[in-house]
Every structure is written in structure tokens, then in C-alpha cells.
C-alpha atoms as one frame of an Amber mdcrd trajectory, in Angstrom:
protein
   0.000   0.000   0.000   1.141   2.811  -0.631   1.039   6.502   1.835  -1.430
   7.934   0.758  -3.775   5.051   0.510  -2.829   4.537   4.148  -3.316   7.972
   4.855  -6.877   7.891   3.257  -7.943   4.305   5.105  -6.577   6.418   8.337
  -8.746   9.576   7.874 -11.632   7.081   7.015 -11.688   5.203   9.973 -10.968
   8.231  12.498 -14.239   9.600  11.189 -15.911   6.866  11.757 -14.636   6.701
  14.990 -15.886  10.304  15.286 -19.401   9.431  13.939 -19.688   6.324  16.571
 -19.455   8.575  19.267 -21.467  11.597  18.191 -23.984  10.347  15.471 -24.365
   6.327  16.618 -27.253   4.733  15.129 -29.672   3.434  17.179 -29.113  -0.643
  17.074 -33.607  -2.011  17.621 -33.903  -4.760  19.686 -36.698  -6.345  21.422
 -35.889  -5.336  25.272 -35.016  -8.174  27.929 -35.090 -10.821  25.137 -32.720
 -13.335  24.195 -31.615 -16.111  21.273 -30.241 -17.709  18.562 -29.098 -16.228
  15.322 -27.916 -18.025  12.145 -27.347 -17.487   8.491 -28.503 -20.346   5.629
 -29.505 -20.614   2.278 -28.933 -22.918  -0.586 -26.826 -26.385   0.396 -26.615
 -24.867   4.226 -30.000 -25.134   4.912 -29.631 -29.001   5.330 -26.897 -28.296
   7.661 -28.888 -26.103   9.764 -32.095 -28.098  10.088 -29.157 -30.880  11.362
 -27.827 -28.302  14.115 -31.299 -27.358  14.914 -32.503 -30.658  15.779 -29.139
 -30.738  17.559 -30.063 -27.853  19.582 -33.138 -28.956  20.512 -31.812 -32.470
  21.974 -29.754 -30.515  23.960 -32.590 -28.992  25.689 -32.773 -25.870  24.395
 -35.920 -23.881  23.594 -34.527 -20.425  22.320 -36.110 -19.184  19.755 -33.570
 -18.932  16.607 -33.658 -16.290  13.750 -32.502 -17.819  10.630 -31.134 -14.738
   8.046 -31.531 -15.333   4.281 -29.398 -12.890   2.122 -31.823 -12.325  -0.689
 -35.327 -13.895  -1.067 -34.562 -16.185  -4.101 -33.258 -18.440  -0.914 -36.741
 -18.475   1.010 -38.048 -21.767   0.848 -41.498 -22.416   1.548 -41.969 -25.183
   3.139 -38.577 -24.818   5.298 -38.916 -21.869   6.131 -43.114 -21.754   6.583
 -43.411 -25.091   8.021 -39.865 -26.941   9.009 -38.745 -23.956  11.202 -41.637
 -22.965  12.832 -41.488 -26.368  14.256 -38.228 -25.689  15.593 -39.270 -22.786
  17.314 -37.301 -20.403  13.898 -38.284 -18.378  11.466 -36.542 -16.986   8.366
 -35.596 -13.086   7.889 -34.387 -12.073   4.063 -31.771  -9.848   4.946 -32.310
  -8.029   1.397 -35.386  -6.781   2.534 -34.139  -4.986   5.174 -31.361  -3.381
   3.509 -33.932  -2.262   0.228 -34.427   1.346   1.461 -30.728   2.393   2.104
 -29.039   4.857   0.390 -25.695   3.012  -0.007 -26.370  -0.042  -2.285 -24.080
  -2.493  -1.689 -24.617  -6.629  -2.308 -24.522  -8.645   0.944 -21.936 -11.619
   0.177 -20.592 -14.912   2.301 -18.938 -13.856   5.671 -20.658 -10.106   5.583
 -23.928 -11.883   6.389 -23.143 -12.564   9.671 -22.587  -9.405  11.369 -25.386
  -7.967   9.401 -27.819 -10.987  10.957 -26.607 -10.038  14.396 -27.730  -6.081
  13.983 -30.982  -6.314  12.510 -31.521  -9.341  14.979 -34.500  -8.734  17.463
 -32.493  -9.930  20.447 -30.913  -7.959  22.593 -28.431 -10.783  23.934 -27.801
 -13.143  20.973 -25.316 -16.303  20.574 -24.788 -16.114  16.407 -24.314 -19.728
  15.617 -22.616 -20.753  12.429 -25.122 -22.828  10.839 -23.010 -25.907  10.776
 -22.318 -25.039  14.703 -24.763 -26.454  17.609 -24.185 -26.993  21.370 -23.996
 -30.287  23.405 -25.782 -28.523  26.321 -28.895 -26.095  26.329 -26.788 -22.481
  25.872 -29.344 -20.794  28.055 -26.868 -21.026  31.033 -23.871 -18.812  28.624
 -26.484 -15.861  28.959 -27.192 -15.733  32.814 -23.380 -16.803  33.984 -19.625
 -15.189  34.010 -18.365 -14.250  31.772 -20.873 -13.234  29.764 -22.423 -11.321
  32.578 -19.622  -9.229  33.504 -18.341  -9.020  30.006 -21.595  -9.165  27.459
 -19.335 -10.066  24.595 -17.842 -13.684  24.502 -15.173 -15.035  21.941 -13.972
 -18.153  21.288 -10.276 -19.113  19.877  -8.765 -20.036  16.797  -5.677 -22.094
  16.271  -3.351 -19.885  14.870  -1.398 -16.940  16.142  -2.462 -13.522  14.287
  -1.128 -12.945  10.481  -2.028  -9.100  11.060  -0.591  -6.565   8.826   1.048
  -3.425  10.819  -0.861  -1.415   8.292  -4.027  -2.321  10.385  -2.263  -0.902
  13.494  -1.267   2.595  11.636  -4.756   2.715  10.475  -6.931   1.937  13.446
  -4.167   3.184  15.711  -4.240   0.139  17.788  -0.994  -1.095  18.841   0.509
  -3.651  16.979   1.682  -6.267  20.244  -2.003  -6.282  21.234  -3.253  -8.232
  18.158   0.498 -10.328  18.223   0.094 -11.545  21.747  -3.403 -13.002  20.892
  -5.129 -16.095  19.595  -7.370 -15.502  16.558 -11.272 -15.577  16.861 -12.839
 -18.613  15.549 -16.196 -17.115  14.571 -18.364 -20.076  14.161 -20.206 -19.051
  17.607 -20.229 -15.408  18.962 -22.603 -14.358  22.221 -23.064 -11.047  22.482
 -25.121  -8.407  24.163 -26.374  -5.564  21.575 -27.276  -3.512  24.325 -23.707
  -2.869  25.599 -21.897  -3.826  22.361 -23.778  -1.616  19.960 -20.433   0.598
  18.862 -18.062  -2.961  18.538 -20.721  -4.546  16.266 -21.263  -1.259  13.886
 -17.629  -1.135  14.223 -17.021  -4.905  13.065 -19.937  -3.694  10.233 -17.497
  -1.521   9.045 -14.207  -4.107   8.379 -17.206  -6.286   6.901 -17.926  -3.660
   4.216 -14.694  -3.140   3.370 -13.685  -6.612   3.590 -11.573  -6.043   0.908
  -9.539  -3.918   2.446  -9.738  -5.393   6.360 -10.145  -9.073   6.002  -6.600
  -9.134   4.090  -5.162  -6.733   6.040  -5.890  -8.783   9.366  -5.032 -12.073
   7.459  -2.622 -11.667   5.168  -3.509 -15.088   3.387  -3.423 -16.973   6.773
  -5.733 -19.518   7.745  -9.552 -18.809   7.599  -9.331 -15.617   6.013 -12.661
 -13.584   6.672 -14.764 -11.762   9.257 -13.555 -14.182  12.350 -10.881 -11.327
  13.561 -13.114  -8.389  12.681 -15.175  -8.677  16.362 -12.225  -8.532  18.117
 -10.380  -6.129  16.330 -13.285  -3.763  16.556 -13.735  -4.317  20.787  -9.814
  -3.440  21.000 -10.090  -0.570  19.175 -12.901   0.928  21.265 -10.879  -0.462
  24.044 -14.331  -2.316  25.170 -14.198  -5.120  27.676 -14.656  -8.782  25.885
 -13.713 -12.083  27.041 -11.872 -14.504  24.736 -12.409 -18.267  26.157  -9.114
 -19.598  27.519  -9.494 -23.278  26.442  -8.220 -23.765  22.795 -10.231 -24.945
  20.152  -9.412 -29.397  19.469 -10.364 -31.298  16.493 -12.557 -34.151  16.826
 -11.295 -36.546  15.035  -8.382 -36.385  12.348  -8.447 -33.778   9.744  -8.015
 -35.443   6.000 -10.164 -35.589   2.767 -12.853 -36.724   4.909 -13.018 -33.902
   7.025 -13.694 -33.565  11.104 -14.973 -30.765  13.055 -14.020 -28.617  16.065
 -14.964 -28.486  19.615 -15.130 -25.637  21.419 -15.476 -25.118  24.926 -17.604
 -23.965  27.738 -16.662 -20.368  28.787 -17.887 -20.347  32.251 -16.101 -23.103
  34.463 -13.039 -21.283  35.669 -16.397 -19.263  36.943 -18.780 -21.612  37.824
 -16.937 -24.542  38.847 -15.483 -23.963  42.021 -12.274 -26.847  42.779 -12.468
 -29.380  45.410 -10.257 -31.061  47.115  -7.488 -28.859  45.075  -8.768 -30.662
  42.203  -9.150 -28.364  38.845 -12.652 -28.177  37.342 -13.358 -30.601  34.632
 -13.342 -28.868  30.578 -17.141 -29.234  29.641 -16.916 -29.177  25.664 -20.056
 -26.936  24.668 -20.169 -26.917  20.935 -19.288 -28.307  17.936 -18.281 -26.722
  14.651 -18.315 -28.958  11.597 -17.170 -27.090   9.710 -14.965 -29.761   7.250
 -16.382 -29.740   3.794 -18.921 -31.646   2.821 -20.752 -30.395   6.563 -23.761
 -32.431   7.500 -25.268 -32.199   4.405 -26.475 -36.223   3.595 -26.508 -35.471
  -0.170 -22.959 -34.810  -0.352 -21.490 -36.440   2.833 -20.372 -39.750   1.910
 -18.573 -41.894   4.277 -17.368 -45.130   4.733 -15.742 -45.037   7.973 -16.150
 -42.305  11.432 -14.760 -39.350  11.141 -15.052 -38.192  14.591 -13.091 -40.472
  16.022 -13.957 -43.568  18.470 -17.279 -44.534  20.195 -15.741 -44.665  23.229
 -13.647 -41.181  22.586 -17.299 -39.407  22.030 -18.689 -41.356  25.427 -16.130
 -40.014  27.393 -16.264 -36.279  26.344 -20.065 -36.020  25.569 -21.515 -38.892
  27.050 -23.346 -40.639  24.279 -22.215 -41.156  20.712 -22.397 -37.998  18.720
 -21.363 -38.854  15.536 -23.829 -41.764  15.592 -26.924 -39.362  16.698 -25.894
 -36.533  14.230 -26.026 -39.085  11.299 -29.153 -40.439  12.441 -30.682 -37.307
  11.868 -29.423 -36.769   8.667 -31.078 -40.029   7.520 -34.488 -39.070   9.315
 -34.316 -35.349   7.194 -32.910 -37.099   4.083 -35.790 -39.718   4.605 -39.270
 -37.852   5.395 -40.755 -35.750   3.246 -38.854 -32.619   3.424 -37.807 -30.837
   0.405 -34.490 -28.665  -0.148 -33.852 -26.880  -3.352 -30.370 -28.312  -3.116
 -31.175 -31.590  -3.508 -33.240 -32.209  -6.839 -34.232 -28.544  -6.887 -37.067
 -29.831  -4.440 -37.441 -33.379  -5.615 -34.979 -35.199  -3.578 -36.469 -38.605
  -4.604 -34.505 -38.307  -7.996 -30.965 -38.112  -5.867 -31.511 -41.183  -3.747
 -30.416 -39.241  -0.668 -32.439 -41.473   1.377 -31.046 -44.783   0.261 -27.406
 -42.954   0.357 -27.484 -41.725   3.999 -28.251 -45.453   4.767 -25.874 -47.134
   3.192 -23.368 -44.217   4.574 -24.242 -45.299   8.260 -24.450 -49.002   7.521
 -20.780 -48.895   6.539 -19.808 -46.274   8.861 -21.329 -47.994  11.789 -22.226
 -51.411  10.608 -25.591 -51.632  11.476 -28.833 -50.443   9.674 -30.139 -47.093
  11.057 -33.462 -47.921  13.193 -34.032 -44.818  14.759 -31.617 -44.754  17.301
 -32.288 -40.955  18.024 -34.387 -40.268  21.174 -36.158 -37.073  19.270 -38.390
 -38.445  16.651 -39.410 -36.200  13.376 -42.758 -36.262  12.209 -43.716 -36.192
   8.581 -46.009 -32.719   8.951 -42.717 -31.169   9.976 -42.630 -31.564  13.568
 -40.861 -33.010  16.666 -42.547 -36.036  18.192
């Protein structure tokens, strides 16, 4: 880059800056409420009905707001019959953006932080929508650290790739990103309430991702919005909490793919030691992330990919990978529709007779409804 382009980028942001403390926006939100919010569309919303049903075994009844970028990704009967179920409902983020005076086109990673300000929530976890919880995330909202911090991060593996332009620009000191993990965005909880400035100020590395996302990457791994939440909170010098555990994979990463755990921000808080014994990690969720996701149409397996049946009883308690593929056969096998799979005629892909074979090799039995959360055909839980 060259001076004055930094120069430019440097006035830029300072007047932001300026505008965030004199002219800040008003950020709506329904007062006293909390949830779930998501982003789907196209071959993802597979994946989320998968992490839905996920969220519900856990024992969760938020309510979840599912954000569509444009309306040519509303689908009727998901999003008018499958959701609702669910206790979800679908918000075309296009919509909502229609009467602005700066046209610009929503794309990939922007959608997220855009989901999270026109939410109704005022405390919101933004879930990934290949990301769900092992236990009911209600607690996250009402414990430390989220109580004492109202913005909650979760780690990356890598160290930060930032560029030092980022630190001339923002005028944030360069050690403070190198001494820190990067985010791993795939879950987020967040009050809007006390975070409105860091979330119109992550809004504004979003829409100049080109600019931002490769100035706070450089090319390094997961390139993208994950480092613009807490780039923005250290700028404003806001208080945040960024989970101390470290992100493991379950399973081995290869072809086949794995996911990550991440885990539960409150023990060192809630979990007092006894008998100078150190609280036991709780993992919270899981991010599979790995391409092909839980999508049953292109997941094909022959062996686990999550590692052992004993590995998953000892950190969750029952067989996860077992469960989650269960209820990809049950979606892949009723009669819900997906535009990604036969354009809404999923019959003509053999999706059902796939996901079956998939778990007879992979776990070598036939599926018989192992899950303990039946799905109806009219759309709902039984």
C-alpha cells in the first residue's frame, strides 16, 4: 500500500470513529429478550435443520432467527413449516437493507454481522449454521463471563497474520493483536445492548472486507470476518472475554473432514475446585465445519470421522457422531424438500437410500431410529 492510501484508510476510519461517538445509530432490539441467530440458504439449509434438531436435543428452547441474504433463498416449506417447528423463522436480509441509500450486495462472511444487527435480540449467541451446542446455551447468557463481560469469543488455532498497516490505520498497537489467539467465529454471544459501537464497528471491516479481512489475514488460515469482532472491541478499548481453552479437532483432519470443539466459557467461573482438584473442561459446541458439513446429499462416508465410540462417550456422554447421522437419515428420509437436492425433488438423488448405506458402513448396522427425538412427517418433533 502505498502513503497515501494509508493515509486515506486512516482519515476514514478516524471519522468513523468520530461518527460512533457523536452520530451512533440506534441498534432495535426487542428489550429483555434473548436467542439464537444463524445465516442459511442454498446447500446450508440441510446443515442447519441438522444443528437445529441438535439444539433442541440438547434442551434448548430459544427461539432462533434464521437470516436469508436475498429472497430467491426463502423456501417455503422450510422456512413456513420446518422452522416454525423448531421454534425459527426466516428473515431475508435483502429486505431490510432495500431502502438504504448506499447499495451495496450482501456476500458470504458479511452476512453474519449484518444478521446479528438487525436481529431482534438484545443478547444473541450467532451460531454458524453448521455449529450447535452439546448442552442447552441458556446457562452462557445468565453466567460469568458473559455477565460481567456481554461479549464472549472463542479461539482459533493460529497466532495472528495481522498486517502493521491495520495498526497505523486503526491506531491500535501492533503487540495487542500479536500476543493473541485468533477468533474462531463459528459461535459469537453477544449483548447488543452494551456492544452496539463494537458490532457497527465490526460492520465496518465487513464492508470493506476487501480492504480489512486481508489486512488482518494476510492469506493466513480462515481468512474472513472471524478477527473483525475482536479487532473492533480493541479498538474501542471495550471489555470482551476470549475463552481460555483452545479450540481441538474431533477426530483427524483429512479428505474426509472432522470438526471442532469448542469449549464452555464459564467453568473457571462456575466450577469452584475441590479437594485442590481443577474443574473438569465441559466441551459446549461443535463446529463442523470440514467440507462436505452435514449435508447427507454430499457427505459420503465409509468409515467415522469423529473419532472412536468410546472417545465421544467419554467427552459427551453418548455417541455424537452416531446421533448426528441419524438425523441426517431421518431429514434425508421424510418428506422434506431442499432446493439443493433435486431442486425440491430429492427422490430423484436417492439421498435417502445414500445416507443409509453411509451409516451401515460407517457404523455397521442399519439405522433404526436410534435418536431419542423423533421427526414427524407434517414437519414436527414427536
Amino acid at each position: 500500500m502505498n502513503e497515501s492510501d494509508i493515509q486515506s484508510m486512516q482519515q476514514s476510519h478516524s471519522l468513523f470513529l468520530d461518527l460512533l461517538k457523536t452520530k451512533r445509530p440506534e441498534i432495535e432490539y426487542e428489550r429483555g429478550t434473548k436467542g439464537i441467530v444463524t445465516s442459511a440458504g442454498g446447500s446450508l439449509l440441510p446443515v442447519l435443520i441438522i444443528s437445529l434438531l441438535m439444539l433442541r436435543r440438547s434442551g434448548s428452547t430459544l427461539p432462533v432467527e434464521v437470516f436469508l441474504a436475498a429472497e430467491e433463498e426463502y423456501e417455503s416449506q422450510i422456512c413456513d413449516v420446518v422452522l416454525p417447528s423448531l421454534n425459527a423463522r426466516c428473515i431475508i436480509l435483502s429486505d431490510l437493507l432495500q431502502n438504504t441509500p448506499h447499495t451495496f450486495t450482501i456476500k458470504t462472511y458479511q452476512l453474519k454481522i449484518f444478521a446479528m444487527l438487525f436481529s431482534s435480540f438484545e443478547s444473541l449467541l450467532f451460531l454458524d449454521a453448521d455449529n450447535f451446542p452439546i448442552h442447552p446455551p441458556e446457562e452462557l447468557f445468565d453466567t460469568e463471563p458473559f455477565t460481567t463481560h456481554q461479549l464472549v469469543l472463542w479461539p482459533d488455532y493460529w497466532t495472528s497474520t495481522a498486517s502493521p498497516y491495520f495498526s497505523t490505520i486503526t491506531g491500535l498497537e501492533p503487540s495487542v493483536l500479536q500476543t493473541r489467539p485468533t477468533i474462531e467465529a463459528g459461535q459469537i454471544l453477544v449483548s447488543k445492548r452494551h456492544h452496539a459501537k463494537t458490532l457497527l464497528l465490526a460492520a465496518y471491516y465487513n464492508v470493506y472486507s476487501n480492504y480489512f479481512y486481508t489486512m488482518l489475514t494476510q492469506g493466513g488460515p480462515g481468512e474472513g470476518d472471524k478477527d473483525t469482532f475482536a479487532s473492533a472491541a480493541l479498538v474501542l478499548n471495550t471489555t470482551f472475554y476470549t475463552v481460555d481453552h483452545p479450540p481441538v479437532n474431533l477426530g483427524v483432519r483429512s479428505a474426509g473432514g472432522s470438526a471442532t470443539v469448542q469449549y464452555d466459557p464459564s467453568i473457571p467461573f462456575n466450577c469452584p475446585e475441590v479437594h485442590s482438584e481443577p474443574c473438569k473442561e465441559r466441551p459446549f459446541f461443535i463446529h463442523a465445519s470440514w467440507p462436505p458439513k452435514m449435508n447427507a446429499l454430499s457427505k459420503i462416508l465409509y468409515t467415522r470421522e469423529w473419532g472412536s465410540e468410546s472417545h465421544s462417550m467419554e467427552l459427551f456422554g453418548f455417541d455424537l457422531e452416531k446421533v448426528v447421522w441419524g438425523y441426517m437419515i431421518e431429514v434425508a428420509c421424510n418428506d422434506w424438500e431442499f432446493m439443493d437436492w433435486g431442486k425440491g425433488n430429492k427422490s430423484q438423488t436417492g439421498v435417502c437410500e445414500q445416507s443409509r448405506k453411509c451409516f451401515r458402513d460407517v457404523f455397521g448396522v442399519d439405522y433404526e431410529g436410534e435418536n431419542d427425538v423423533g421427526i414427524g412427517g407434517d414437519g414436527g418433533l414427536t
